[in-house]
C-alpha positions as CSV (number, residue, x, y, z in Angstrom):
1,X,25.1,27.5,-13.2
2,X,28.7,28.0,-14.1
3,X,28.0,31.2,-15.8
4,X,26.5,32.3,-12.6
5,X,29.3,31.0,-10.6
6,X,31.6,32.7,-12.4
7,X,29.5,36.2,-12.2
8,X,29.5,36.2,-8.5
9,X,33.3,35.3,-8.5
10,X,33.8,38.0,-10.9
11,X,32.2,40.2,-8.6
12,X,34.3,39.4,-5.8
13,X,37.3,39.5,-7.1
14,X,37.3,43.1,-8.7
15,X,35.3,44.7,-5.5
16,X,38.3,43.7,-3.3
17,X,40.9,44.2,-6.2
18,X,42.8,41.2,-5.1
19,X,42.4,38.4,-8.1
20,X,41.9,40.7,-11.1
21,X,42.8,44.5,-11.9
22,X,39.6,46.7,-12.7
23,X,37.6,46.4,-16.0
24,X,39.4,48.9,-17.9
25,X,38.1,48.6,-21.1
26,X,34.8,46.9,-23.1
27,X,36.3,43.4,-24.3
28,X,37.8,42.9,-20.4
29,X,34.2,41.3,-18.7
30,X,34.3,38.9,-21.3
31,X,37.6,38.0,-20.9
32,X,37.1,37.4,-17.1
33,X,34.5,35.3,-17.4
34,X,36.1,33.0,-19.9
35,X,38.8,32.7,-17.7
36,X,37.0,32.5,-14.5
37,X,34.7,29.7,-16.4
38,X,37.8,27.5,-17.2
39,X,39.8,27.7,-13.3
40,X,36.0,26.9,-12.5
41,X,35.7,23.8,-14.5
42,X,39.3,22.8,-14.0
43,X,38.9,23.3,-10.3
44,X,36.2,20.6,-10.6
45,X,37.5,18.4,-12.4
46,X,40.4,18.3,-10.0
47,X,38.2,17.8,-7.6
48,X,36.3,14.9,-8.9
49,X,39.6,13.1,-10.4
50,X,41.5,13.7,-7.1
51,X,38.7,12.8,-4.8
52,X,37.6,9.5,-6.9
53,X,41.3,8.9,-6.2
54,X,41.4,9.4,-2.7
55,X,37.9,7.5,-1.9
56,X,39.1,4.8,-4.0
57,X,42.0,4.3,-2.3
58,X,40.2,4.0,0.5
59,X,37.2,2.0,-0.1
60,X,39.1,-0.8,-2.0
61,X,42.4,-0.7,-0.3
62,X,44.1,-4.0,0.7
63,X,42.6,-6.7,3.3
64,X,43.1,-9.6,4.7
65,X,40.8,-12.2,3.1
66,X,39.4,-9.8,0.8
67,X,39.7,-10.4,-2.9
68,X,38.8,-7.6,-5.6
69,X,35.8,-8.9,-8.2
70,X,37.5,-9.0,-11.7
71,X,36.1,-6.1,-13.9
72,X,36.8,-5.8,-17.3
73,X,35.3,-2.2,-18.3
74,X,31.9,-0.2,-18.6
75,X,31.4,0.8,-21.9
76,X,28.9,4.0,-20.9
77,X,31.2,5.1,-18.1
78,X,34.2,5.1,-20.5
79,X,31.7,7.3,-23.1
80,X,30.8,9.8,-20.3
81,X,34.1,10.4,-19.0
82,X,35.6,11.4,-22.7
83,X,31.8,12.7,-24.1
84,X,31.9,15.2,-21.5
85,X,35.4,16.5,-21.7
86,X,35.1,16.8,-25.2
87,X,32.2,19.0,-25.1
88,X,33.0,21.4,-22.3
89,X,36.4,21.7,-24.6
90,X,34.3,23.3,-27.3
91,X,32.4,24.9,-25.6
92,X,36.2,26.5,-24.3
93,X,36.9,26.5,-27.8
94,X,33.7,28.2,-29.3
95,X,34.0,31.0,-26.5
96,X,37.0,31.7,-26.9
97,X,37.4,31.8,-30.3
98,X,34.6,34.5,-29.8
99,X,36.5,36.5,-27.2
100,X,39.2,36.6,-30.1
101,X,37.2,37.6,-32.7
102,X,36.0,40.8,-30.6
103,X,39.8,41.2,-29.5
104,X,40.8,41.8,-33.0
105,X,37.7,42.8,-35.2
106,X,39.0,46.6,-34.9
107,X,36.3,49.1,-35.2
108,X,37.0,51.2,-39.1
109,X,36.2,54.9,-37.7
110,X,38.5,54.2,-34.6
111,X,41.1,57.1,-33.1
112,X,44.6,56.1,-34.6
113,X,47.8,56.5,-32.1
114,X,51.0,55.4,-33.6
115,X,53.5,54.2,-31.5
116,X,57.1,53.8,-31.5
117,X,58.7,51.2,-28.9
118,X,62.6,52.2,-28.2
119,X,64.8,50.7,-24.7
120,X,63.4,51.9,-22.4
121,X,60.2,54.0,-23.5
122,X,57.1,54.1,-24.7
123,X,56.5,57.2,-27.5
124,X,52.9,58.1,-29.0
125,X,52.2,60.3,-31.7
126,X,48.8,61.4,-32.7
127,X,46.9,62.6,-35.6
128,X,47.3,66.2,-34.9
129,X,50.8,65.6,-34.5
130,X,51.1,65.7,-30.6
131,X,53.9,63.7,-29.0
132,X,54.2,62.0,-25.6
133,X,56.5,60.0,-24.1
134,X,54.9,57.3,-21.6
135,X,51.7,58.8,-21.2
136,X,49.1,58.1,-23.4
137,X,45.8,60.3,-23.3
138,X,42.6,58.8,-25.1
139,X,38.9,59.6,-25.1
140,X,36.5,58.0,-22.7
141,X,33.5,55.7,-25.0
142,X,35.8,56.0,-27.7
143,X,37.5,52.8,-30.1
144,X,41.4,53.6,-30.1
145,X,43.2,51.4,-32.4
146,X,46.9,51.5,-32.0
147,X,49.7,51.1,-34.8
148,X,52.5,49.7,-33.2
149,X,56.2,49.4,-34.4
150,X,59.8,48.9,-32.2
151,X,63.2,51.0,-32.9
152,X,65.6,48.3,-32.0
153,X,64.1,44.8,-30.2
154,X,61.0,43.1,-29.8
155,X,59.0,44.8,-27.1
156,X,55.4,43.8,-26.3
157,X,52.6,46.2,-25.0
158,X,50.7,45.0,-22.0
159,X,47.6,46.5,-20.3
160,X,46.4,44.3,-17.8
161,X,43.5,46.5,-16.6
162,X,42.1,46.1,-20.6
163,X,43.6,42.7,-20.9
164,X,45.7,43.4,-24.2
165,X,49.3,42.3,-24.5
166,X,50.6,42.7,-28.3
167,X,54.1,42.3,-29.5
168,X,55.8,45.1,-30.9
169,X,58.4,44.6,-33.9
170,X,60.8,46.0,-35.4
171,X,60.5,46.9,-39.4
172,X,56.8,45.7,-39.2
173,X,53.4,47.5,-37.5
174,X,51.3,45.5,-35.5
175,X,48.0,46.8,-34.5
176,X,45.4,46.0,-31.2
177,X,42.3,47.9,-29.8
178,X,40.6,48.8,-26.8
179,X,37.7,51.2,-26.2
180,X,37.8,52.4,-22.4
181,X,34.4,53.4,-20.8
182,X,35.4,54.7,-17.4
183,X,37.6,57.8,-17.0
184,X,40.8,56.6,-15.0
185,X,44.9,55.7,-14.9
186,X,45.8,52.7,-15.9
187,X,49.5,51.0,-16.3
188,X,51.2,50.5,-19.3
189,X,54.3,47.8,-18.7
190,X,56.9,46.0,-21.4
191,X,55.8,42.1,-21.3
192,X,58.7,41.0,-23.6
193,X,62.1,41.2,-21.8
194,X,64.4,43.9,-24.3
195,X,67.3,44.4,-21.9
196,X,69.2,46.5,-18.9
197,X,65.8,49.1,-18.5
198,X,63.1,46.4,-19.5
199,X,61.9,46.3,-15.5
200,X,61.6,50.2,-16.2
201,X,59.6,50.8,-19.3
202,X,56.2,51.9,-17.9
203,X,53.7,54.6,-18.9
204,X,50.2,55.0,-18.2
205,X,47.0,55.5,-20.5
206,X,45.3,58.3,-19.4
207,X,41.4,58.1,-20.2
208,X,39.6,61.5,-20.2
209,X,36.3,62.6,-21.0
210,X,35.7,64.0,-24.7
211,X,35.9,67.5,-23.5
212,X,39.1,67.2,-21.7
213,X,40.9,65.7,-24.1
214,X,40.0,67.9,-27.0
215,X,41.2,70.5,-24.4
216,X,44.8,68.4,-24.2
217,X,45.4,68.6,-27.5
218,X,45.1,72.1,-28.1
219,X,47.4,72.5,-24.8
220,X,51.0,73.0,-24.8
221,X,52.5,70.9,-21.9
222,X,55.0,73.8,-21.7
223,X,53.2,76.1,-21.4
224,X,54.3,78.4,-18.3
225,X,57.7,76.5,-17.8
226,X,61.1,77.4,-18.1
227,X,64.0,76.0,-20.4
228,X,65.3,74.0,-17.5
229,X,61.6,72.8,-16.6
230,X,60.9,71.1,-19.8
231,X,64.3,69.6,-19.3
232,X,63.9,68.3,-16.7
233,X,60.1,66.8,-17.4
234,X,61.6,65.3,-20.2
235,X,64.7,63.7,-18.0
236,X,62.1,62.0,-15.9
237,X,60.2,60.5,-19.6
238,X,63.0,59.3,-21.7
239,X,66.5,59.5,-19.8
240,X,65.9,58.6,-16.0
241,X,65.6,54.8,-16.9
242,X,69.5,55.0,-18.2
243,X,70.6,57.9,-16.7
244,X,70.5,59.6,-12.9
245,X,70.7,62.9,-12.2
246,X,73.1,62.9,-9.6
247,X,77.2,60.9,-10.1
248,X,75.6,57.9,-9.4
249,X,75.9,55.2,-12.7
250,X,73.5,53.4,-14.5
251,X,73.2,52.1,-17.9
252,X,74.9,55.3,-18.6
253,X,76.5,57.6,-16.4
254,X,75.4,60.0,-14.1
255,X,75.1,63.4,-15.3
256,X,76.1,65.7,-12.8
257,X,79.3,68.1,-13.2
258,X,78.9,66.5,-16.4
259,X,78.2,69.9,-18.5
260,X,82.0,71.6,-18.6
261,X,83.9,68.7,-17.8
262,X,86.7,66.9,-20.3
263,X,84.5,63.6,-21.2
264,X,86.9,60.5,-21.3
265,X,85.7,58.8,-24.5
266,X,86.7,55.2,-25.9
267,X,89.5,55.6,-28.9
268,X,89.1,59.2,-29.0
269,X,91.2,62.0,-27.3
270,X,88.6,63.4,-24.0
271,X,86.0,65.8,-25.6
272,X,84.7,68.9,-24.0
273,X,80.8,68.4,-22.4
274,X,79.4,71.3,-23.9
275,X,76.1,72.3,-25.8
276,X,77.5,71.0,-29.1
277,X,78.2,67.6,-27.5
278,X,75.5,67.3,-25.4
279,X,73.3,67.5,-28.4
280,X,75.0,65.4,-30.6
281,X,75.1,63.0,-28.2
282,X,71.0,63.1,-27.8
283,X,70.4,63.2,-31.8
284,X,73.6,60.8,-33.0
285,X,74.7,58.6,-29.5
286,X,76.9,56.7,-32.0
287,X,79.2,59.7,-32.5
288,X,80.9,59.4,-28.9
289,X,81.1,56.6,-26.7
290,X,82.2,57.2,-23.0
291,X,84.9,55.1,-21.7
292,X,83.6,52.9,-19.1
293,X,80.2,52.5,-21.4
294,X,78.9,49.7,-23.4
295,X,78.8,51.0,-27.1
296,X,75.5,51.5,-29.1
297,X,73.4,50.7,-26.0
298,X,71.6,54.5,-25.8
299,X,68.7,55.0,-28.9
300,X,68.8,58.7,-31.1
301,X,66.3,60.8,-30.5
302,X,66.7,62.6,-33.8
303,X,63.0,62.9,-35.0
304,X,61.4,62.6,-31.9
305,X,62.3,65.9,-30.2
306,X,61.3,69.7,-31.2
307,X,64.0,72.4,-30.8
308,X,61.9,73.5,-27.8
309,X,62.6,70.1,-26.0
310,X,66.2,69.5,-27.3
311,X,66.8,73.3,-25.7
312,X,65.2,72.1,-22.5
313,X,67.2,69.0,-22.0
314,X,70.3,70.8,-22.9
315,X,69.8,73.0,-20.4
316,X,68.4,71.1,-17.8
317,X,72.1,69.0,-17.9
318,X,73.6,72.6,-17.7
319,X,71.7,73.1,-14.1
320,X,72.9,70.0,-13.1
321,X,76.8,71.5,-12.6
């Protein structure tokens, strides 16, 4: 009857998208209906402990001339009320403990991303040595398992639409699964607070059919753009979150009329903005700290961008003058 209950609630919930985001992914029904199972049972237990309480109250309140009989206990009524608890606990415990087991038995032959957590973004690499920044592309029908590690603090991967949420450390790898099989978008957010940008580290897992996405990785993402192009795709990826495009301040400053300009650093004489510093400043941030600027605060990059990208960014700051 629960199980039931919590089928047609399920139902419900996800055709009007109100209680719970869309099943994104194979382990997510069975999630639900755990969960749904448990507000279930707590709602009627509420119900039966608060409205005992209330008729109670009521049928034995006080009277004038009336005197409660003296009762000492009943011993089968004080068996039920902790036999039953206990055994819809385990039965809580037992499923769960199931859920968990399917949540982390990852599959052997599954698609391995790595990915690399740094304030504020998400960066996956793949097999065939593709790179993205916030957007991660996987196979529909397919296990992905990833491999997870941060740069600097903890961050912690959350996917409500496949109900995963997995910490992300630095110096260690932790690892989750999902296996998605509808084709779709779904949100990628930070759960673990990791500073000034945390409110802005999204991305989004793209799922695509087998076809398409053996078509993605043989495509270059640049192909057909200019210099300035890739710049500024990459701007919006890894350095709108700390940076704006116009004077207006952030995290860091705001980088127009930047390129050119006499740069006002802190316990250095003012440094030209050039090509030089532009991409020493993207590869070794620690070099140069702007006056005004917290120190240390903006990640390197060195590793994690090809001369065709580091060109584009460069010059996408020069457009900016």
């Amino acid at each position: 009857m629960i199980w039931q209950l919590s089928s047609l609630f399920s139902s419900i919930a996800h055709a009007n998208g109100t209680f719970m985001p869309p099943d994104g992914d194979t382990i997510a029904p069975l999630y639900d209906h755990l969960y749904l199972v448990m507000v279930l049972m707590s709602a009627i237990a509420s119900l039966i402990v608060i409205g005992g309480m209330v008729y109670f109250s009521i049928k034995y309140r006080r009277q004038t001339g009336r005197k409660s009989a003296y009762i000492t206990h009943n011993t089968t009524l004080e068996f039920l009320w902790s036999f039953i608890p206990f055994c819809l606990f385990m039965v809580a415990f037992g499923w769960g403990w199931y859920v968990y087991y399917q949540m982390r038995t990852m599959p052997e032959d599954a698609f391995e991303v790595n990915v690399l957590a740094q304030q504020w973004s998400w960066n996956f690499m793949y097999k065939s040595g593709k790179k993205t920044t916030a957007d991660m592309y996987v196979p529909v029908n397919t296990p992905v398992r990833l491999i997870m590690t941060s740069k600097d603090v903890i961050h912690s991967m959350y996917i409500p639409a496949f109900r995963q949420k997995q910490d992300v450390v630095p110096g260690r790898y932790t690892q989750t699964w999902f296996q998605a099989p509808h084709v779709g978008n779904f949100h990628i957010f930070c759960a673990e607070y990791c500073g000034m940008g945390h409110s802005a580290m999204l991305g989004i897992v793209h799922v695509l059919s087998k076809a398409d996405f053996d078509k993605w990785l043989e495509t270059n993402p640049y192909k057909g753009l200019t210099p300035v192009q890739v710049g500024q795709h990459l701007f919006q990826q890894k350095c709108s979150v700390c940076h704006n495009p116009t004077t207006e301040r952030k995290v860091g400053p705001g980088l127009q009329h930047v390129f050119g300009s006499m740069v006002q650093l802190q316990g250095q004489p003012p440094h030209l903005a050039d090509e030089n510093y532009i991409r020493t400043h993207i590869l070794h941030p620690s070099t140069y700290s702007v006056q005004g600027f917290p120190k240390g605060v903006m990640p390197s990059f060195q590793g994690q961008l090809s001369e065709e990208e580091l060109t584009g960014l460069i010059e996408y700051v020069k457009s900016l003058k």
